[in-house]
Each structure stands twice: as structure tokens, then as C-alpha cells.
One Martini backbone bead per residue (centre of mass of N, CA, C, O) as a GRO file, in nm:
protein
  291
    1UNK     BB    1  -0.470   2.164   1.404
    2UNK     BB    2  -0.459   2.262   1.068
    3UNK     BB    3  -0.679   2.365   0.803
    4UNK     BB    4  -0.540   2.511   0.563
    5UNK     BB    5  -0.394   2.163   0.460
    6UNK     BB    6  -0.595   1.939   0.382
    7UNK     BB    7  -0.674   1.582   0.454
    8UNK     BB    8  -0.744   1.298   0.231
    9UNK     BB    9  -0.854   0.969   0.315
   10UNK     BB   10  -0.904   0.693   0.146
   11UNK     BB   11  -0.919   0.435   0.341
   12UNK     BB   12  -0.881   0.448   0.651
   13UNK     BB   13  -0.955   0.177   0.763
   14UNK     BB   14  -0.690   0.086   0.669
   15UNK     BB   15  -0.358  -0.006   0.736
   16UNK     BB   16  -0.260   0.239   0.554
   17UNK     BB   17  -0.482   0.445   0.667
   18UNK     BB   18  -0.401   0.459   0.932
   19UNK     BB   19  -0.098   0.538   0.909
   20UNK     BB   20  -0.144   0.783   0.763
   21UNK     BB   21  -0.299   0.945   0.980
   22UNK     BB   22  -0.121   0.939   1.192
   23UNK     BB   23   0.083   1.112   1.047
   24UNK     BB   24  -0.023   1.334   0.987
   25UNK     BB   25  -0.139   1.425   1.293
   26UNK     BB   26   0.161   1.453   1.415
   27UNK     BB   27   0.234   1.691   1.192
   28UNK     BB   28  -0.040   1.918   1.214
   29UNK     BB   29  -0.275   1.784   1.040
   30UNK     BB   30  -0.562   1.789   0.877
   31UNK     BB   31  -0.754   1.462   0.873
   32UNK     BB   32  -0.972   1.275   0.672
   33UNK     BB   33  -1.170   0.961   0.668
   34UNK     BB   34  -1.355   0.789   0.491
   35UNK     BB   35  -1.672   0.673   0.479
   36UNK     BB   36  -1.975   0.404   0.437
   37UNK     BB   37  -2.104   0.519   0.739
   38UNK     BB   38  -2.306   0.705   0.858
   39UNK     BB   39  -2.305   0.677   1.172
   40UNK     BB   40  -1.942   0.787   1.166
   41UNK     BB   41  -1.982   1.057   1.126
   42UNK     BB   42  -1.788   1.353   1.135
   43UNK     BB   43  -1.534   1.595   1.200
   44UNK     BB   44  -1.319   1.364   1.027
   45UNK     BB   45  -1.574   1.190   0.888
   46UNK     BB   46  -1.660   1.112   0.537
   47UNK     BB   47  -1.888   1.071   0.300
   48UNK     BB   48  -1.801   0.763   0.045
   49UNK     BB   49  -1.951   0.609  -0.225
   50UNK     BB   50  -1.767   0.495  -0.503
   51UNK     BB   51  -2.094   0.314  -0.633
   52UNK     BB   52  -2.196   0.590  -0.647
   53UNK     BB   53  -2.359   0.843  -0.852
   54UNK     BB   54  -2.282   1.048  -0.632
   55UNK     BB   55  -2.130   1.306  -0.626
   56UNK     BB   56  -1.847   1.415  -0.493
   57UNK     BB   57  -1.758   1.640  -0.230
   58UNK     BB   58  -1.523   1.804  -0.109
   59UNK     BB   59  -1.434   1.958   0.123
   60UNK     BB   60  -1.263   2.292   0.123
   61UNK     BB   61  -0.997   2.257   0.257
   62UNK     BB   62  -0.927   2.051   0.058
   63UNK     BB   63  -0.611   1.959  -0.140
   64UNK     BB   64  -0.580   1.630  -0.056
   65UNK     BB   65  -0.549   1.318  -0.207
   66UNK     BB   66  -0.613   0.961  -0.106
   67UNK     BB   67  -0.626   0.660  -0.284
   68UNK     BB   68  -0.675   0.330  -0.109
   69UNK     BB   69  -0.897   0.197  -0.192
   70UNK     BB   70  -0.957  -0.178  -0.274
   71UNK     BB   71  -0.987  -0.449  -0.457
   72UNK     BB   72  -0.711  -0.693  -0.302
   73UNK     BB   73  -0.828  -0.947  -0.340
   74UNK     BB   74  -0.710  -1.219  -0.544
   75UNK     BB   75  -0.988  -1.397  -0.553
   76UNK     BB   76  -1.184  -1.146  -0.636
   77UNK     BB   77  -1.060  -1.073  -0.860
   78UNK     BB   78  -1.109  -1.327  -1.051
   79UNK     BB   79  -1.436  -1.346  -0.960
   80UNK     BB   80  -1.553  -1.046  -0.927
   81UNK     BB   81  -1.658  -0.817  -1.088
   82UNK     BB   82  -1.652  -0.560  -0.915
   83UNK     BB   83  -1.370  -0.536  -0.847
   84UNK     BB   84  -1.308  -0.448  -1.109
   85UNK     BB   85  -1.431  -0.216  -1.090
   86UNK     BB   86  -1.356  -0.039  -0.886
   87UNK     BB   87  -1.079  -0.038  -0.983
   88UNK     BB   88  -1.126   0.084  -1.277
   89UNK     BB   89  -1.398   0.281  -1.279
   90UNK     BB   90  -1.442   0.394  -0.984
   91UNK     BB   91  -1.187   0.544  -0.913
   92UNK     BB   92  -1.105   0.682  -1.133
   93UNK     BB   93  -1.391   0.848  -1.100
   94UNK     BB   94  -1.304   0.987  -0.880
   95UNK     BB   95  -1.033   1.130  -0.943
   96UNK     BB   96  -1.153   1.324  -1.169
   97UNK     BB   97  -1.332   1.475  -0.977
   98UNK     BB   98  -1.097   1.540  -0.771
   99UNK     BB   99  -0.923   1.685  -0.988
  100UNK     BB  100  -1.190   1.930  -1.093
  101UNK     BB  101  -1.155   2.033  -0.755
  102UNK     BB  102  -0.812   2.076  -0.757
  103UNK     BB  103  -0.658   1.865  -0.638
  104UNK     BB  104  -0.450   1.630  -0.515
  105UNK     BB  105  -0.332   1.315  -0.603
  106UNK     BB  106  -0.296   0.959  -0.438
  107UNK     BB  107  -0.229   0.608  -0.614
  108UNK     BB  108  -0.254   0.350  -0.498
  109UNK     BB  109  -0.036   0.089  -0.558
  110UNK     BB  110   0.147  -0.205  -0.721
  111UNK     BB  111   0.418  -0.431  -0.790
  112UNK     BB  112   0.271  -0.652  -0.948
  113UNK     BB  113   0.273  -0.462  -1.224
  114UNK     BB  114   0.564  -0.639  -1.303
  115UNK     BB  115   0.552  -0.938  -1.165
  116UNK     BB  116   0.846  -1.043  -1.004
  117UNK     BB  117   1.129  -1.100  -1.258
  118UNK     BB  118   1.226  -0.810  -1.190
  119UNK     BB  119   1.492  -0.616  -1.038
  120UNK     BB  120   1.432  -0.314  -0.943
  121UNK     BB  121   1.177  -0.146  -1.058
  122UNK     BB  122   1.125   0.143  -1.178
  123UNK     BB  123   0.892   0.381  -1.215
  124UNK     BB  124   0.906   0.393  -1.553
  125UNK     BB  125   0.892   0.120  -1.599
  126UNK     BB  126   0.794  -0.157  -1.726
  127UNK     BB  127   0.475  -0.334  -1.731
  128UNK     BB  128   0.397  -0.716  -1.644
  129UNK     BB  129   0.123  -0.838  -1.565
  130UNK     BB  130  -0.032  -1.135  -1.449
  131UNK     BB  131  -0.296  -1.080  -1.227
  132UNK     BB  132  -0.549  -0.963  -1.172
  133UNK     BB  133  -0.487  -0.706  -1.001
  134UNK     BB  134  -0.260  -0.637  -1.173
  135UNK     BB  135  -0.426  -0.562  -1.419
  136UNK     BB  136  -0.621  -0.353  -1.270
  137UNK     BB  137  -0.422  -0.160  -1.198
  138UNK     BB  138  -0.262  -0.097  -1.501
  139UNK     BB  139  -0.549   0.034  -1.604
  140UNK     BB  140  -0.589   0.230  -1.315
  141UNK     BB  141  -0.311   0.405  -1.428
  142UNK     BB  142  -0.396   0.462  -1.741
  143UNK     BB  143  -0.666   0.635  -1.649
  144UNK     BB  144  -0.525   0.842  -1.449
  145UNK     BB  145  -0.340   0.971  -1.637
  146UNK     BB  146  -0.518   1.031  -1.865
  147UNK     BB  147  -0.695   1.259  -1.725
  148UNK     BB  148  -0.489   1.412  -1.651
  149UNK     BB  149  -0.413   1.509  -1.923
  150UNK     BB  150  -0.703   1.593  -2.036
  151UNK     BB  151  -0.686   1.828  -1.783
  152UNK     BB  152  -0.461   1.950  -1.662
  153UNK     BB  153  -0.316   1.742  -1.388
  154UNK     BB  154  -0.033   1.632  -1.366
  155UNK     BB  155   0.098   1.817  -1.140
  156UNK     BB  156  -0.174   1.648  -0.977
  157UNK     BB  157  -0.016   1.371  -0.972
  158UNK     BB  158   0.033   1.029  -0.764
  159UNK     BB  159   0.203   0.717  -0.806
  160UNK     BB  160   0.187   0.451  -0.567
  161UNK     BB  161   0.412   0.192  -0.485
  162UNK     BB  162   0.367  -0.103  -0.302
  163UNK     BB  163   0.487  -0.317  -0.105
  164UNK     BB  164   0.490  -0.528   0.196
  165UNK     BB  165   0.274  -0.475   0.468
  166UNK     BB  166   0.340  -0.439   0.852
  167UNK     BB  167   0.245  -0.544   1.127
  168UNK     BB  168   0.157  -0.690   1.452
  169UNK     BB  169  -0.148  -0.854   1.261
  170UNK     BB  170  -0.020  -0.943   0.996
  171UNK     BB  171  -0.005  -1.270   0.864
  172UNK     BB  172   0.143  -1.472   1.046
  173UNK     BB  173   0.223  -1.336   1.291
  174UNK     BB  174   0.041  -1.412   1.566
  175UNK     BB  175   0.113  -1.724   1.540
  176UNK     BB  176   0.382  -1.720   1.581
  177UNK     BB  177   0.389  -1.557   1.849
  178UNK     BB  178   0.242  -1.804   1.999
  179UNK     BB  179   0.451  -2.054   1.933
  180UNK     BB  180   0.666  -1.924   2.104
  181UNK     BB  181   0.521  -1.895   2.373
  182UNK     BB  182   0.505  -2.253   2.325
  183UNK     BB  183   0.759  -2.364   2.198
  184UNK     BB  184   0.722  -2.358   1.903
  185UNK     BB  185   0.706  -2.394   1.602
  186UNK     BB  186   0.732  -2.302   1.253
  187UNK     BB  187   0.639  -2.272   0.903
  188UNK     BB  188   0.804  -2.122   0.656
  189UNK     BB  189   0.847  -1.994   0.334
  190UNK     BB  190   1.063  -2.020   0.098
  191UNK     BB  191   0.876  -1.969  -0.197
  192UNK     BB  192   0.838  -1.652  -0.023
  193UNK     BB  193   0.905  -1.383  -0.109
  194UNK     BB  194   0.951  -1.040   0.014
  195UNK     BB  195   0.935  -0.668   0.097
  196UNK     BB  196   0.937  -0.529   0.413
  197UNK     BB  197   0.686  -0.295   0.586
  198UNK     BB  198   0.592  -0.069   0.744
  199UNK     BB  199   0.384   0.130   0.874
  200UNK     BB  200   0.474   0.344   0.972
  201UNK     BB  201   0.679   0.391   0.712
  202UNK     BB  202   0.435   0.444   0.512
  203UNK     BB  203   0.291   0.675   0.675
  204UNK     BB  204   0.533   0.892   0.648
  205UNK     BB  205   0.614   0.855   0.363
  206UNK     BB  206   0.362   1.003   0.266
  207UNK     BB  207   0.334   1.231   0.399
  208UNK     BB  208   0.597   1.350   0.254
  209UNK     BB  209   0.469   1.328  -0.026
  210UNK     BB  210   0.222   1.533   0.063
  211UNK     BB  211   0.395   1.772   0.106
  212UNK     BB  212   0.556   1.773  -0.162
  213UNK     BB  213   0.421   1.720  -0.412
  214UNK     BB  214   0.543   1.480  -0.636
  215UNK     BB  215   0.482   1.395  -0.927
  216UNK     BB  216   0.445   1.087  -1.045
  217UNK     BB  217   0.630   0.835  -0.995
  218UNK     BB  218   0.637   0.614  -0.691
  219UNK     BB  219   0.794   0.440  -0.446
  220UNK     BB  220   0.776   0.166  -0.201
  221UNK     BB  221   1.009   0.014   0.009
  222UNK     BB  222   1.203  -0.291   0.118
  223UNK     BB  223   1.572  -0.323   0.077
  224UNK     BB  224   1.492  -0.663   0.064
  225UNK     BB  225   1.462  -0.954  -0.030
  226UNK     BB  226   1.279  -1.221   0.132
  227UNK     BB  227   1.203  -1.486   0.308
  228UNK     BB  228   1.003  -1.609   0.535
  229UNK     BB  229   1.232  -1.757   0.657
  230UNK     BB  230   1.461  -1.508   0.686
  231UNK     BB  231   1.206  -1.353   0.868
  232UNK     BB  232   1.189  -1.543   1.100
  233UNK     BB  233   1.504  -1.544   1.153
  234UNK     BB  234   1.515  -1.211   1.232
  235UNK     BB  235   1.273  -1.230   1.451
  236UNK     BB  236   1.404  -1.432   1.634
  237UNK     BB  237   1.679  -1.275   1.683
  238UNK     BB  238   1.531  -1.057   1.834
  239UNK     BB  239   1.392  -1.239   2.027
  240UNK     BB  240   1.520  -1.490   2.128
  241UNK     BB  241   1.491  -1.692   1.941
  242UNK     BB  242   1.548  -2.028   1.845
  243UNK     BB  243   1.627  -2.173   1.549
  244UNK     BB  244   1.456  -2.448   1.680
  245UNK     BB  245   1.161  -2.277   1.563
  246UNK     BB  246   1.246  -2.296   1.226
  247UNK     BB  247   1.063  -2.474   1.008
  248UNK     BB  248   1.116  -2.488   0.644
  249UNK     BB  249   0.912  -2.463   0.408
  250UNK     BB  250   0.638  -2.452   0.145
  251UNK     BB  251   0.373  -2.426  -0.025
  252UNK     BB  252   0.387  -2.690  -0.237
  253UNK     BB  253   0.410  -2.901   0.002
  254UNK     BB  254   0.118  -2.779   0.159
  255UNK     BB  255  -0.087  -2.695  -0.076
  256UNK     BB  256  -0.066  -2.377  -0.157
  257UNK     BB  257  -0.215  -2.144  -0.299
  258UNK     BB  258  -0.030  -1.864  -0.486
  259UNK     BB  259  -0.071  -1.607  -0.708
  260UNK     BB  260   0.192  -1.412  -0.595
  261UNK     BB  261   0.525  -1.537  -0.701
  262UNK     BB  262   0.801  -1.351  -0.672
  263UNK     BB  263   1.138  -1.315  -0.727
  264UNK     BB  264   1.063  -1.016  -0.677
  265UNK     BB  265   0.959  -0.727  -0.491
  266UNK     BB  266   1.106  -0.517  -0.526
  267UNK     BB  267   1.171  -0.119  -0.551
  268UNK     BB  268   1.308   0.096  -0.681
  269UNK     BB  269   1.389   0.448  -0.557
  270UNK     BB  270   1.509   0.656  -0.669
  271UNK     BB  271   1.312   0.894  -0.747
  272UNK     BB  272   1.182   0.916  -0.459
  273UNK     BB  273   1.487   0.962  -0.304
  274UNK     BB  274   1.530   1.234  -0.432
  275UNK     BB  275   1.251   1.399  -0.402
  276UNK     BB  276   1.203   1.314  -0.071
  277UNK     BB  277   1.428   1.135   0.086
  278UNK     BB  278   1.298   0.821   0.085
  279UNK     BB  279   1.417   0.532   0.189
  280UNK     BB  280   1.432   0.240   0.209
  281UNK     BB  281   1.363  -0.033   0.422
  282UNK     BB  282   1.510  -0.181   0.653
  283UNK     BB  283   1.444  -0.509   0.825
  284UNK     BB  284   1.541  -0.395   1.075
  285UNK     BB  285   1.329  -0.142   1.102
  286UNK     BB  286   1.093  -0.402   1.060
  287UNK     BB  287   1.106  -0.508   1.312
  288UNK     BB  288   1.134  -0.303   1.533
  289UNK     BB  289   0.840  -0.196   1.475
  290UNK     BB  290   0.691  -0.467   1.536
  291UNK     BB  291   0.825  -0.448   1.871
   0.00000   0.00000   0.00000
């Protein structure tokens, strides 16, 4: 691996920054992870708490930094104070260090900042937050925009939002997966949209994003809105199971309240796939990875 042009992953040790390591390192970079565990340090993973007041200086050989950790659990965004700070004050202050170090920084968001009620929103389209985290999302876009615009760093800056990413150990699948295997049904949600894609495929097309080095706004989606249930459906006829191991429910059927239930979950990637390259993921090759 070479250090010429090395890479930092914030939050390298998420679903998101895992699969982002594993492609940085396939294509011969050499790649950091950040720890909040001083343990756990080595020559590939660096020491980062940005919940301390301890200005962060980034390795010297680095000069693109992935800023991926973040308070997600949508019922901690609602209820803790910490989740709204790490997310509006301390990411953002953290890009700002980053950006003053000369870096490019990728500050990946999230499709929830559109609302889920308009189909396939462009990269530039207006936001609609809802949701606790999409508020708090769409303000820490906000501000690490004006950052960069008053340091005169916006041509090194570029905001990723992404779509739900998946591995065959993201939830419901491991369960699905043993039910099938004992002949069991399944209860996929027909009322819980969502366009789904695989971390492997996020993985890659970031780190695409990261060679061509891209500012501005760009979508990761896959190709498809569908339900859990078409989800469920596509799954089982590709592994051989029988359609009537899939019984469709609701969540409200359930009794499960879910914070985030958009009509639309998909994001339009015009701009994302002229600049780089990058095309929706289409369902049947989120199915394939997940295999």
C-alpha cells in the first residue's frame, strides 16, 4: 500500500466505514481508522475523540479525510442531547479542523433530509427533514457548507448521502435466514419502503468518490424503492425458498412504531453518476452481495 495519498475513515469501525476500509486497501491505499480507544491504536488506526476539547491533528501523510461516525439511533436523536451535539456541533467542528489542515473531506449524510415524499430528490433539490437525526442531519450540512465557504475550502468539501446499506448480518436478515432454514415463515413489513444497498457497493463507490476527489453534493442509492416484503420476496426466490414462507405484515398491524416511514426512500443520482461514474445499485446485485 502506498502512503503517497493515504485516507482517513472517521468511524471506520461502522457497517459504512468497514466496507469503506476493506476498498480503500483492495485498491492499494493506505487507509486510518479513527478509535475513541487508545488500546486499540496501531500503525493503521489513530487516536480521535471529538467529543474533547483536544484540537485533532490528522497524520501528515493524510490529506483526504471519510466522516462517517455519527449519532444514528433515531430514538437517541430524539431523546439525548449528546446525539444533537455530536451530530450539529462537534462533526462539524471537527470538518472545520480538517478543512484548515488542508484536507478534502466527505461528510456522509442521509436520504431522511428530503422527508421520503418526493420521488428520486436530486443532489441540489430542497430538504424536508422530519425526523429527529434528519433535522439534525440538514443543520450539520449547513453548517459545514458555511465552514467551507468562509475558509475558502468548498472545492474541498463534498456531502454524501446515502440510502439503507446492508450486509446478510443487518437486521431482519439473520433472522429471516434461520427461519428459512427451519421452514419457517417470515413477517416482512408491506408499509416500510426502502431502496436498499449493499456495503460492499458503498464501499467501492466511496472510495471512487475519494480518488476523483469530487465537491459538492452527490446521492449513493439503490436503483429501486420496494418493500420489505418485495425485499423478502426477491430474497427467497433467489435462494430457493418457496413464496409461502413469506407472510406479508405491517408494522402497524405489529404495533411497532418506526420513526421513518417514507413513501420514497430512493435518491436520484444524476449528478453523482456524470462526476464519478457511479450508478444506482440495482436490487438483484444487492441480493447477489448479501449471497
Amino acid at each position: 500500500m502506498s502512503k503517497e495519498k493515504s485516507f482517513l475513515v472517521v468511524g471506520g469501525d461502522s457497517l459504512v466505514g468497514g466496507g469503506l476500509l476493506r476498498a480503500l486497501r483492495r485498491r492499494g491505499h493506505f487507509a486510518y481508522a479513527s478509535t475513541r480507544r487508545l488500546e486499540t491504536v496501531d500503525d493503521q488506526r489513530v487516536y480521535l475523540d471529538f467529543e474533547s476539547d483536544e484540537p485533532f491533528q490528522a497524520p501528515t501523510d493524510v490529506d483526504y479525510a471519510f466522516i462517517i461516525a455519527a449519532a444514528t439511533n433515531y430514538d437517541r436523536c430524539e431523546k439525548d442531547p449528546l446525539a444533537y451535539k455530536i451530530n450539529v456541533e462537534l462533526i462539524p467542528r471537527l470538518i472545520e479542523s480538517l478543512l484548515g489542515q488542508g484536507l478534502f473531506v466527505t461528510f456522509i449524510s442521509t436520504n431522511s433530509v428530503f422527508g421520503g415524499e418526493r420521488p428520486w430528490p436530486h443532489e441540489d433539490d430542497p430538504h424536508a427533514p422530519g425526523i429527529a437525526y434528519a433535522l439534525q442531519k440538514d443543520k450539520a450540512e449547513d453548517a459545514v457548507r458555511t465552514i467551507a465557504r468562509e475558509g475558502g475550502a468548498e472545492q474541498r468539501l463534498n456531502i454524501v448521502r446515502l440510502t439503507k446499506i446492508l450486509d446478510s448480518h443487518t437486521s431482519p436478515l439473520p433472522a429471516w435466514f434461520d427461519s428459512w432454514k427451519r421452514g419457517e415463515a417470515v413477517h416482512p413489513f408491506s408499509d416500510l419502503i426502502f431502496a436498499p444497498m449493499s456495503v460492499q457497493f458503498v464501499g467501492e463507490a466511496l472510495a471512487t468518490i475519494g480518488e476523483k476527489r469530487i465537491p459538492g453534493n452527490l446521492h449513493l442509492s439503490g436503483a429501486e424503492n420496494v418493500s420489505y416484503v418485495d425485499f423478502a420476496s426477491a430474497l427467497a426466490s433467489k435462494m430457493g425458498v418457496g413464496p409461502n414462507l413469506i407472510e406479508p405484515t405491517t408494522a402497524t398491524a405489529k404495533g411497532i412504531h418506526i420513526a421513518f416511514k417514507p413513501s420514497y426512500s430512493g435518491l436520484g443520482m444524476e449528478r453523482t453518476t456524470q462526476l464519478s461514474g457511479v450508478k444506482p445499485q440495482p436490487l438483484s446485485a444487492v441480493i447477489d452481495d448479501l449471497l
